[in-house]
C-alpha positions in Angstrom: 0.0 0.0 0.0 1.1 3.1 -1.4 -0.1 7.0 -1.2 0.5 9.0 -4.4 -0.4 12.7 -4.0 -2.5 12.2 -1.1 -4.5 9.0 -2.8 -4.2 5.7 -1.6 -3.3 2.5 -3.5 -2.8 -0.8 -3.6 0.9 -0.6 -5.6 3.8 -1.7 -3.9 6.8 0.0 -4.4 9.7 -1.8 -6.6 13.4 -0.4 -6.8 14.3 -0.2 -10.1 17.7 1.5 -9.6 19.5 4.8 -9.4 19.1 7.1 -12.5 22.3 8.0 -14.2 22.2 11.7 -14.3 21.6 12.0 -10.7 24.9 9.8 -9.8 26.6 11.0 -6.8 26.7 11.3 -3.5 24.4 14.0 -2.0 21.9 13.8 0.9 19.1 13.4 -1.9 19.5 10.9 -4.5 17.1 10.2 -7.4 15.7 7.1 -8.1 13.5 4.8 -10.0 10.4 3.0 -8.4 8.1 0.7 -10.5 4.4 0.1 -9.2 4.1 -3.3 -8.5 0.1 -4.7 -8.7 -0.6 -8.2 -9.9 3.2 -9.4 -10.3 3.4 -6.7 -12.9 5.0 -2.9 -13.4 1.8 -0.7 -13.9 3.6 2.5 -14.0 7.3 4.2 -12.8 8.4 7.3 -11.0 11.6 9.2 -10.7 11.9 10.3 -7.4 13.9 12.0 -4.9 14.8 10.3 -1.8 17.0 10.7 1.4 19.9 9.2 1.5 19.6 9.2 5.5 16.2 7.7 5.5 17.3 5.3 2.4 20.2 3.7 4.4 21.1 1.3 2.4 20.8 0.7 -1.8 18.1 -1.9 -2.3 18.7 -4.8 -4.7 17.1 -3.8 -7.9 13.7 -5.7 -8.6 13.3 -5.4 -4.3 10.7 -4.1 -2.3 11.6 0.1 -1.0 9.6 0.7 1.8 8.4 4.1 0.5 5.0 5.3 2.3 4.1 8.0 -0.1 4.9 9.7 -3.0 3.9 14.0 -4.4 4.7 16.1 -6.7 4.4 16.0 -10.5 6.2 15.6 -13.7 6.7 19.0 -14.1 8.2 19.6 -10.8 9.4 16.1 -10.2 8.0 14.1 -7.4 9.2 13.4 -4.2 9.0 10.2 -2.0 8.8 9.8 1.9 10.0 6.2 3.1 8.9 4.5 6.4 11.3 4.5 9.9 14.2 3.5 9.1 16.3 1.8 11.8 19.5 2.6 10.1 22.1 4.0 12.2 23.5 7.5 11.0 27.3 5.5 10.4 25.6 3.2 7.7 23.6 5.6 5.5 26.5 6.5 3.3 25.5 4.0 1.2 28.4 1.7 0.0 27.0 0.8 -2.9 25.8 4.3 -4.0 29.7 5.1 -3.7 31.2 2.1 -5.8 28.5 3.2 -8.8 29.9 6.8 -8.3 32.6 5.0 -8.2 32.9 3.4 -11.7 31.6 6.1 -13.2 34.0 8.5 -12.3 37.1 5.6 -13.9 38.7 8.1 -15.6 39.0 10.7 -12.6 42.9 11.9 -12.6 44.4 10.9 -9.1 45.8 14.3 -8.2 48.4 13.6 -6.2 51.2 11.0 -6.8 54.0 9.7 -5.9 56.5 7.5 -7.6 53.8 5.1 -7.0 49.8 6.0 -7.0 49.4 7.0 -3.7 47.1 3.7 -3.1 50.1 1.6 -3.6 52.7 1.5 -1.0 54.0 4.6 0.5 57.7 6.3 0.1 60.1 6.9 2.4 63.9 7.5 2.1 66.2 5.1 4.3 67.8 6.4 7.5 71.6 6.8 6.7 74.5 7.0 8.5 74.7 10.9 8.5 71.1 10.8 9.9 72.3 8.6 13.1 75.0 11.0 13.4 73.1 14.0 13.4 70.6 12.2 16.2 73.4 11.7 18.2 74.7 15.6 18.0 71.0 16.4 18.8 70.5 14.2 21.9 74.3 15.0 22.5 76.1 11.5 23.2 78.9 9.7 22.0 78.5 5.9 20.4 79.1 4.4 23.6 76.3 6.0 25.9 73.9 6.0 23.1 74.9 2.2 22.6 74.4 1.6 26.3 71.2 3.7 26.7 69.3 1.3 23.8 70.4 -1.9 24.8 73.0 -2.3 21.4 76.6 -3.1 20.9 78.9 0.1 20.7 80.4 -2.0 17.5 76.5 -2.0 16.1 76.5 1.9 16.6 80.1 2.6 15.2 79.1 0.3 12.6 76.5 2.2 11.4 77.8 5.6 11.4 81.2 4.2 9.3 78.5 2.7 6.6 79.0 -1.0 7.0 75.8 -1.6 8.3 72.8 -0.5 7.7 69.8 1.0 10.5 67.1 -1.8 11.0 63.4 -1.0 11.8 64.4 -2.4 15.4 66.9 -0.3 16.0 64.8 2.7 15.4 62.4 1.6 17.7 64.6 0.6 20.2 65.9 4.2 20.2 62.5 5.8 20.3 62.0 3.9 23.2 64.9 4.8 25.0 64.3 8.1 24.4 60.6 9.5 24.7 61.4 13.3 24.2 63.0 12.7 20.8 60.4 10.0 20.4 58.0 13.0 20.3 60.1 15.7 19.1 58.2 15.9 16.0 54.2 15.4 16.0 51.4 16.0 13.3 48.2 17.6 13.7 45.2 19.5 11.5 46.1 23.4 11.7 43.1 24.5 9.4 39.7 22.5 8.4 37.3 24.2 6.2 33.9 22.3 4.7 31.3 23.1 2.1 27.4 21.2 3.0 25.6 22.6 -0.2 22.6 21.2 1.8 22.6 22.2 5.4 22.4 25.7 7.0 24.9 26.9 9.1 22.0 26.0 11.9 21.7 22.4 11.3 25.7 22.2 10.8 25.6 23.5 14.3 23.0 21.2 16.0 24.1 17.9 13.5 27.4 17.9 12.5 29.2 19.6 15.2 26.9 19.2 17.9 27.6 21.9 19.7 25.4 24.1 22.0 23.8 26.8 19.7 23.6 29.6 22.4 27.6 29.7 22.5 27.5 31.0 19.0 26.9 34.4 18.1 24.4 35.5 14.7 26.0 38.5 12.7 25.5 39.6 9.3 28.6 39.2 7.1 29.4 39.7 3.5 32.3 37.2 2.6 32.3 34.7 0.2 28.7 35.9 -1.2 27.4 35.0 2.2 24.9 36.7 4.1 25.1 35.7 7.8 27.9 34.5 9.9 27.4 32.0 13.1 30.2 32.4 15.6 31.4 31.0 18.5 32.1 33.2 21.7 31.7 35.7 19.0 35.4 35.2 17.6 36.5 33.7 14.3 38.2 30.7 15.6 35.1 28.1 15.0 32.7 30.3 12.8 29.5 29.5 9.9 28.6 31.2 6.7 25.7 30.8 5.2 22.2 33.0 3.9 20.1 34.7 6.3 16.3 33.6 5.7 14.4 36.5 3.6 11.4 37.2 3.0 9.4 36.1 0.1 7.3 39.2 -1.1 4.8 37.4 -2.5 3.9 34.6 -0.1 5.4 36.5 3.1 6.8 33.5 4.1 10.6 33.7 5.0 12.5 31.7 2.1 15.7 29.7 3.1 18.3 28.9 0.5 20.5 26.5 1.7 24.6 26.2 1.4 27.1 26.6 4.0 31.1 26.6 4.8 32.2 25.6 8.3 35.6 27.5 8.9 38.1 25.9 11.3 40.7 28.0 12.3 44.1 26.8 13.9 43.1 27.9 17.1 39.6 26.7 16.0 40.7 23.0 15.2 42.1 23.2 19.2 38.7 24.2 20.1 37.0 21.5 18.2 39.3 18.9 19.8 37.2 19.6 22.9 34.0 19.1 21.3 35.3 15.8 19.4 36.5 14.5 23.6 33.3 15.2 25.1 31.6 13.4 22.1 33.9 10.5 22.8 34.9 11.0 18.7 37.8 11.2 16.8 38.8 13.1 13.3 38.3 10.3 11.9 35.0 10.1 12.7 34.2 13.7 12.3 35.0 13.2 9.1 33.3 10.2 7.9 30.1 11.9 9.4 30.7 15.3 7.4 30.8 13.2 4.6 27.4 11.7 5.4 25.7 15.1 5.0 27.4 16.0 2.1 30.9 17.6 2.9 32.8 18.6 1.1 37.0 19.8 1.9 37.6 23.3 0.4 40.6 23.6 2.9 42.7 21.2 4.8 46.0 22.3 6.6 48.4 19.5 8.1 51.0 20.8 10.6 54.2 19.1 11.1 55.4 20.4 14.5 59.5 20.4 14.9 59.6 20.6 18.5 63.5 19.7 18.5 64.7 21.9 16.9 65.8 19.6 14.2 64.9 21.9 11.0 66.9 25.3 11.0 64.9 27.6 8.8 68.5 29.3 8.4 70.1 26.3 6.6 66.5 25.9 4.8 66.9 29.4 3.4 69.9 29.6 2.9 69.9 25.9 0.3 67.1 27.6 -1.4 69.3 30.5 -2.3 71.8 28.4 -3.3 69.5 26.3 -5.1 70.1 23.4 -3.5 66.4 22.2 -3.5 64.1 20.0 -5.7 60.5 20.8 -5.9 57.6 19.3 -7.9 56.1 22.8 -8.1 58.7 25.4 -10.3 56.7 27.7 -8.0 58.1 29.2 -4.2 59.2 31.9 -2.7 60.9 33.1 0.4 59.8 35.8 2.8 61.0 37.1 6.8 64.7 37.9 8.2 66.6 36.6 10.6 65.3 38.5 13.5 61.3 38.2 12.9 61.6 34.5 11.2 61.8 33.2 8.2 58.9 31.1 6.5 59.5 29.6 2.4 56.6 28.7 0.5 56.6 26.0 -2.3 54.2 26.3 -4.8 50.7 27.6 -4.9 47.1 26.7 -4.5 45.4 24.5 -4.4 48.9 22.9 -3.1 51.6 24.5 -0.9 54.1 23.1 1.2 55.3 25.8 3.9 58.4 25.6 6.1 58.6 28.9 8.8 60.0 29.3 11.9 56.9 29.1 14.6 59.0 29.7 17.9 59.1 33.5 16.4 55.9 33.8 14.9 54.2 33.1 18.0 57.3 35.1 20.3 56.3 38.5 17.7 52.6 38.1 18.8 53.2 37.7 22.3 52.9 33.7 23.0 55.0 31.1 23.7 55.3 27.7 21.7 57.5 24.5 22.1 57.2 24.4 18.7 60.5 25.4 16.9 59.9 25.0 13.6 56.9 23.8 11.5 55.9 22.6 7.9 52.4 22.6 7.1 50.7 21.0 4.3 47.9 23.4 2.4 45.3 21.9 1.0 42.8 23.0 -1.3 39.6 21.4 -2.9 40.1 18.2 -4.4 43.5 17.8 -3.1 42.2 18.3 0.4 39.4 15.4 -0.7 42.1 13.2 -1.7 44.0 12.9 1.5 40.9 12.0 3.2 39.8 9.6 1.1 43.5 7.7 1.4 42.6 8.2 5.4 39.4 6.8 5.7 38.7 4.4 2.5 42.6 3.2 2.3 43.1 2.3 6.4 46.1 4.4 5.9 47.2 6.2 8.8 47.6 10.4 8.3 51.0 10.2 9.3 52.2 8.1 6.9 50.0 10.0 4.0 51.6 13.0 5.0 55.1 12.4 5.1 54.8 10.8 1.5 53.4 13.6 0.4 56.2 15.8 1.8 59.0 13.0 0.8 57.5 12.6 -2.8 57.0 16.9 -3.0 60.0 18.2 -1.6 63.7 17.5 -1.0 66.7 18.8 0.3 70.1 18.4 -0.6 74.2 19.4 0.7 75.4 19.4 -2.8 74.5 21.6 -5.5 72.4 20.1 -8.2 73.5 21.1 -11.3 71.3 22.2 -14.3 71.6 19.0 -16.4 70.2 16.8 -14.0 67.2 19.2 -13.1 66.4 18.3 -17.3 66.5 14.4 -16.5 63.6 12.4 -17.1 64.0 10.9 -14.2 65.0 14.1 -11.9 63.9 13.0 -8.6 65.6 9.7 -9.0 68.9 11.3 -10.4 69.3 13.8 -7.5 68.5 11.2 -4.8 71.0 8.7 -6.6 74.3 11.0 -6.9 73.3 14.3 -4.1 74.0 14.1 -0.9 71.3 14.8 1.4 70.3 17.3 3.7 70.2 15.3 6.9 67.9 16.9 8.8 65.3 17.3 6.0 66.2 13.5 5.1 65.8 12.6 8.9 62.3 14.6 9.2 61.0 12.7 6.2 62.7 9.0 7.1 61.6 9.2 10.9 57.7 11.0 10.3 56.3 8.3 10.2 57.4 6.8 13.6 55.6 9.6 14.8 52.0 10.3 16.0 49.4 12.1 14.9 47.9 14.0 18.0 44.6 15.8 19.1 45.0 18.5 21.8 42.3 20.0 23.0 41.7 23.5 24.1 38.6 25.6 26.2 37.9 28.3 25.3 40.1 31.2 27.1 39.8 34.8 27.0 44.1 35.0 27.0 44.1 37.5 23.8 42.7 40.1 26.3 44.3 39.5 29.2 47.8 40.1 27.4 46.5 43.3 25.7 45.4 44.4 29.2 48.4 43.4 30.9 50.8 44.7 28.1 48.9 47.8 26.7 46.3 48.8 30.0 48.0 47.5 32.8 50.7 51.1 32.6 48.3 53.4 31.9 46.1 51.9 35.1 49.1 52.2 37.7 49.2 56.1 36.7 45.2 56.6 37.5 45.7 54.5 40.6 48.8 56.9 42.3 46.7 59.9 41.1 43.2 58.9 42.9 41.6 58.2 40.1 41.3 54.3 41.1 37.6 54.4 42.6 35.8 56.0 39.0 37.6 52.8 37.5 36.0 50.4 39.7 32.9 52.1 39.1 32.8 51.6 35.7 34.2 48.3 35.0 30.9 47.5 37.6 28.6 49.3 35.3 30.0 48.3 31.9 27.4 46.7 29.3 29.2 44.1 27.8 28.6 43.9 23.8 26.7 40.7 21.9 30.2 39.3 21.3 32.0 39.7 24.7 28.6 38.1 26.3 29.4 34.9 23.9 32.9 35.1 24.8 31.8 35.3 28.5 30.0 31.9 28.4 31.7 29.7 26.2 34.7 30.8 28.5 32.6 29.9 31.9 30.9 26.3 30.7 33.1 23.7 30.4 30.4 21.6 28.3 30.2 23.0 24.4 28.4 20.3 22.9 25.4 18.1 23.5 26.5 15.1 24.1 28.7 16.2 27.0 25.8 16.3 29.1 26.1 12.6 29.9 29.6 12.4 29.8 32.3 13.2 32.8 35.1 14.7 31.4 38.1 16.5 33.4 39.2 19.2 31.7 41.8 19.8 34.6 44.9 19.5 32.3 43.2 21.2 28.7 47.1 20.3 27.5 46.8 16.9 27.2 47.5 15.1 23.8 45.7 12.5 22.4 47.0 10.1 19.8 44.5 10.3 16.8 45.7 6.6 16.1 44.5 5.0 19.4 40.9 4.3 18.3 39.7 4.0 22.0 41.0 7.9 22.6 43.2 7.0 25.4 45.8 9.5 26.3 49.3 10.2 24.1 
């Protein structure tokens, strides 16, 4: 039993497949469905159908347990299916993505390595030079560091002379034996920005982030052909664009076109961590959800955190200028000084690999990092897509993806490379065979993937105005206080109105829940510090 356009029947509703034009994966899928009386097709509709209520494809030729079907040829019909019991992690429907799938065959893979990224990953071999250089870093001679992993001082001596070469259990056993260079170098997203054509910035609130709606503050905004701007504590560190319902002069009924961007900022993506804790979820998860509802990457930042010191964005520079760099991209470009830091960018968007110095960044606006140096990857649009789908479809870890990226993208050398072998065919393979190395870039790229790839979640903090206050107010206080002029101060930081903004600010600063689901959860937020290994799938503590 059947309703079409508000008359019952006795059809029942056949699947007859997806319809070709319609092929991809959106929230609302078109289909075909066959009226079924007698053991024979009467008649067929194309209609639309949620993808969340669907679930799951149904064999052609099966029963869809659609309840009712409107609408009309000339404005296309629409079906409504019964309760679905499907859980929101299965209605990404696999088989919806293998037919999107083949017909997109012929997509170009848009990033590569030597090898399609889907084959195995690249990664140089730790040399000699490179155990060398740990040594100078962790300052010991062969013999201590022989004695402090539990190895020969022959096996160590052995090594650095080039008679033998560094096993996977020796790197392990020296990770082990020492935590801090263990986690001297450490990935983690820096920038996350999505596009749900579907969803307002309302129900990306309330669905896909979860998070409290009265933390955010509603402005109108202009960017990006947008019309309203959702943000929380009224800062632009976790904010939503999207179009402010109008009215429709006609009907007077307000009219809501749909289409937003979700904007993660770095200190936004800290932020977010907190939400993902309280949720009990993951990036991983996050991100398999977005793409239930349709989202899609317009931006994706991975941060490579050098917290040893091991990169000196001095020697970087300076082999640049000398040309003692290969790049993929015939695109960079070198900004900063000495004093203020120096940052050198390689290529351009929708791909750029950036190298600056983030100890001095952070020291010129008044912060403190143990971060010394950092690369980040930038990711744009399909690129950013790509990564994720190796992450989630290719049970890849991130780390590995992006240190294959960086390996297969970017290289350093200690020789020159000369002219003629920048012309080779085979340029990246010519350079690697008869350059030496850099050994600290060779060592980042050889040893990133030992590493982990770490969550580290943030509240909410009101710090930016306590260090304006402290370094710009705080002076100009002390003279109204010696002068008698403390009381009228008093008075009117008592009477002050805060603004829409600082009253966000306020709460989302005060409440140590920011999403829904924390309600039933017990989380101590005691140490906001704490790093969590994105790898561990249960969430437990780095």
């Amino acid at each position: 039993m059947i309703t079409i356009n508000n008359e019952p029947t006795a059809y029942t509703p056949i699947f007859l497949g997806t319809t070709q034009h319609s092929l991809r994966l959106s929230l609302e899928i078109l289909i075909m469905v066959g009226m079924k009386l007698n053991d024979e097709i009467i008649e067929t509709y194309n209609v639309t159908v949620s993808a969340i209520e669907l679930g799951q494809l149904p064999n052609i030729g099966s029963e869809i347990a659609i309840d009712e079907i409107t609408g009309s040829e000339l404005s296309g019909f629409k079906a409504k299916l019964k309760q679905s019991d499907a859980q929101i992690q299965n209605t990404a429907s696999t088989e919806l993505e293998k037919l999107v799938d083949l017909k997109n065959v012929g997509r170009y893979q848009l990033l590569k390595g030597k090898n399609i990224m889907a084959q195995d990953l690249n990664a140089p071999e730790l040399t000699k030079d490179n155990l060398i250089l740990i040594r100078q870093l962790l300052d010991v001679t062969q013999l201590e560091l022989a004695k402090t992993i539990g190895v020969s001082e022959r096996t160590v001596w052995g090594i650095e002379n080039g008679s033998q070469k560094i096993s996977n259990k020796f790197v392990d056993k020296l990770l082990v034996a020492y935590p801090d260079f263990a986690e001297s170098i450490e990935v983690q997203f820096d920038w996350v920005s999505l596009t749900f054509p579907d969803l307002t910035s309302k129900q990306v609130i309330a669905d896909v982030l979860r998070l409290q709606e009265n933390l955010f503050l509603e402005r109108p905004t202009s960017q990006n052909f947008y019309t309203r701007e959702m943000a929380f504590a009224g800062e632009k560190n976790i904010y939503i664009q999207d179009f402010a319902p109008v009215k429709n002069p006609e009907t007077q009924a307000m009219d809501q076109k749909f289409g937003t961007t979700l904007y993660l900022t770095g200190k936004g993506t800290r932020l977010f961590e907190k939400a993902l804790l309280e949720q009990s979820m993951n990036w991983h998860d996050f991100f398999a959800k977005a793409r239930l509802y349709r989202g899609h990457l317009t931006r994706l930042d991975i941060a490579i955190n050098d917290k040893w010191g091991l990169l000196n964005m001095n020697d970087l520079v300076k082999a640049v200028q000398e040309k003692r760099f290969w790049s993929k991209s015939k695109s960079y470009a070198v900004h900063g000084n000495v004093d203020d830091g120096w940052t050198v960018d390689f290529g351009k968007s929708p791909f750029v690999i950036r190298a600056y110095d983030k100890h001095k960044e952070q020291a010129n606006k008044g912060y403190d990092t143990d971060v010394k140096t950092r690369v980040e990857l930038e990711l744009h649009q399909d690129k950013a897509e790509f990564v994720i789908d190796e992450w989630l479809n290719h049970d890849k870890k991130l780390v590995d993806i992006t240190f294959d990226i960086l390996y297969t993208y970017l290289w350093f050398t200690n020789g020159k490379i000369d002219d003629q072998q920048l012309k080779s065919d085979t340029v990246r393979d010519e350079i690697e065979a008869t350059v030496e190395p850099m050994p600290a870039w060779s060592l980042l790229t050889a040893l990133g993937k030992k590493m982990k790839f770490v969550r580290e979640p943030k509240k909410q903090s009101v710090e930016r105005i306590e260090k304006w206050v402290l370094q710009s107010v705080v002076p100009s206080l002390a003279v109204l206080k010696k002068t008698g002029h403390w009381h009228e101060i008093i008075e009117a930081i008592n009477t002050v109105e805060l603004s829409a903004e600082h009253e966000k600010l306020v709460m989302a600063t005060t409440k140590n829940a920011i999403t829904q689901a924390s309600k039933q959860l017990n989380i101590n937020f005691e140490k906001p510090t704490k790093k969590y290994n994105e790898d561990d799938e249960q969430g437990k503590g780095a």
